[in-house]
C-alpha positions as a printed NumPy array, in Angstrom:
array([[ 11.009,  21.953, -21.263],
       [ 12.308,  18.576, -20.543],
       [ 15.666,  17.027, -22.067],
       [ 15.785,  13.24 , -23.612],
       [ 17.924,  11.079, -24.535],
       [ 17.565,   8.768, -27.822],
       [ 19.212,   5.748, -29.217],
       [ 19.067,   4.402, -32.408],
       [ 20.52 ,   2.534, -35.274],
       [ 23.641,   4.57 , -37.038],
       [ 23.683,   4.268, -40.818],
       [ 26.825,   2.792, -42.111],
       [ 28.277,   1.011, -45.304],
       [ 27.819,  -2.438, -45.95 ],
       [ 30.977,  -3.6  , -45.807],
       [ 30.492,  -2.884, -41.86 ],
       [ 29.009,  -6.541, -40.184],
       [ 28.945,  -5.027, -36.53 ],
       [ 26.244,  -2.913, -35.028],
       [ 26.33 ,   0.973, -34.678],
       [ 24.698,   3.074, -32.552],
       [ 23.641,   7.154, -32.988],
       [ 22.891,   8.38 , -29.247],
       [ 21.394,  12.241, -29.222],
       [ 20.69 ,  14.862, -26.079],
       [ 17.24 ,  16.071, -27.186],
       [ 15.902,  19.143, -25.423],
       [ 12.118,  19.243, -25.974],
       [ 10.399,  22.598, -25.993],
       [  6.886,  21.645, -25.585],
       [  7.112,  18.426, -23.284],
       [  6.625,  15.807, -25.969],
       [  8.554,  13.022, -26.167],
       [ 10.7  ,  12.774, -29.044],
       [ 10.958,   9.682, -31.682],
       [ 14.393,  10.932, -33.825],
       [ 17.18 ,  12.488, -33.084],
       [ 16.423,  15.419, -35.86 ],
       [ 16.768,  19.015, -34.689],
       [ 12.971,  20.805, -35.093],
       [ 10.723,  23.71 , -34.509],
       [  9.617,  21.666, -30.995],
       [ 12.953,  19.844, -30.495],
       [ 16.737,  20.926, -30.094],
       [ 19.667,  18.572, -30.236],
       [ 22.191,  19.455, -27.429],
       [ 24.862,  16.792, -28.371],
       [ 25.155,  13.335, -30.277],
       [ 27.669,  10.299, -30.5  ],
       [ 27.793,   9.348, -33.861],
       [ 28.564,   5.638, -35.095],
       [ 29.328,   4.209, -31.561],
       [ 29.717,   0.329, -31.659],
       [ 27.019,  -1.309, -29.826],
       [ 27.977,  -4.46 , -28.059],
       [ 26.763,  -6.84 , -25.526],
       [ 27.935,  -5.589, -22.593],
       [ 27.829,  -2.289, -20.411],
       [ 31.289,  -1.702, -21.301],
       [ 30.389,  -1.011, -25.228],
       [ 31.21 ,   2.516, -26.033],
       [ 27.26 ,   2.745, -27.408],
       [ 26.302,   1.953, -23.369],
       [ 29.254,   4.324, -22.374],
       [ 27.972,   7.386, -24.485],
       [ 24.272,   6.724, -23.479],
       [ 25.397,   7.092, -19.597],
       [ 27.05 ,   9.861, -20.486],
       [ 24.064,  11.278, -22.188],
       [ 22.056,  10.398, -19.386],
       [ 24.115,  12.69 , -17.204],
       [ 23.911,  15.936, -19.28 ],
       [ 20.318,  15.326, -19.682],
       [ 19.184,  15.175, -15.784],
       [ 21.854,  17.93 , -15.426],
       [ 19.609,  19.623, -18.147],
       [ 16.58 ,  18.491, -16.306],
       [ 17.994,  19.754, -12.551],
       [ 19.011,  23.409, -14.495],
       [ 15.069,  23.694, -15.929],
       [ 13.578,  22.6  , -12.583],
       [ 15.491,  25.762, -10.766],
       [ 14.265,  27.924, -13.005],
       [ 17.162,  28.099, -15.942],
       [ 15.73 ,  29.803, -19.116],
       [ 16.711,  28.58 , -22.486],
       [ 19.618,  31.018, -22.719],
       [ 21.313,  30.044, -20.23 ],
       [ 21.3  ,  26.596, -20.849],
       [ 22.578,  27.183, -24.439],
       [ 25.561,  28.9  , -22.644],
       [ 26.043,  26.595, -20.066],
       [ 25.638,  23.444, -22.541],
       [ 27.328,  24.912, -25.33 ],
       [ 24.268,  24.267, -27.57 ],
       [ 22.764,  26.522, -30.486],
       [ 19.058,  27.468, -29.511]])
């Protein structure tokens, strides 16, 4: 098991000129690396940011959540590598397995 984290293009209406930004916690089962942010048999989503605007800078709140999401996932990555089973990372994560 090994957690990722993945950024991509939000969906939004047209009338919206800026850029958006979906960032996801991805908890692979199997050790592959995932290419969406889509819960599956091999992949669980732990936690997304939804529609974040994605700027220029560091100080976007896109760049925000993905540091953020970088933190829970070597957190993740520090619980599996003590020997964590997938339990008690759903408890401790607050994610449904």
């Amino acid at each position: 098991m090994k957690a990722f984290v993945l950024k991509s293009r939000a969906a939004m209406p047209a009338k919206c000129w800026g850029r958006y930004a979906r960032i996801g916690v991805i908890l692979s089962l199997d050790d592959r690396t995932p290419c969406q942010i889509r819960q599956t048999r091999n992949f669980l989503v732990v936690k997304t940011w939804e529609r974040r605007f994605d700027g220029r800078t560091k100080r976007c709140a896109a760049e925000k959540a993905y540091e953020e999401g970088l933190l829970a996932s070597m957190s993740i990555n520090t619980a599996i590598a003590t020997g964590s089973s997938l339990p008690e990372l759903a408890k401790e994560f607050d994610f449904k397995v």
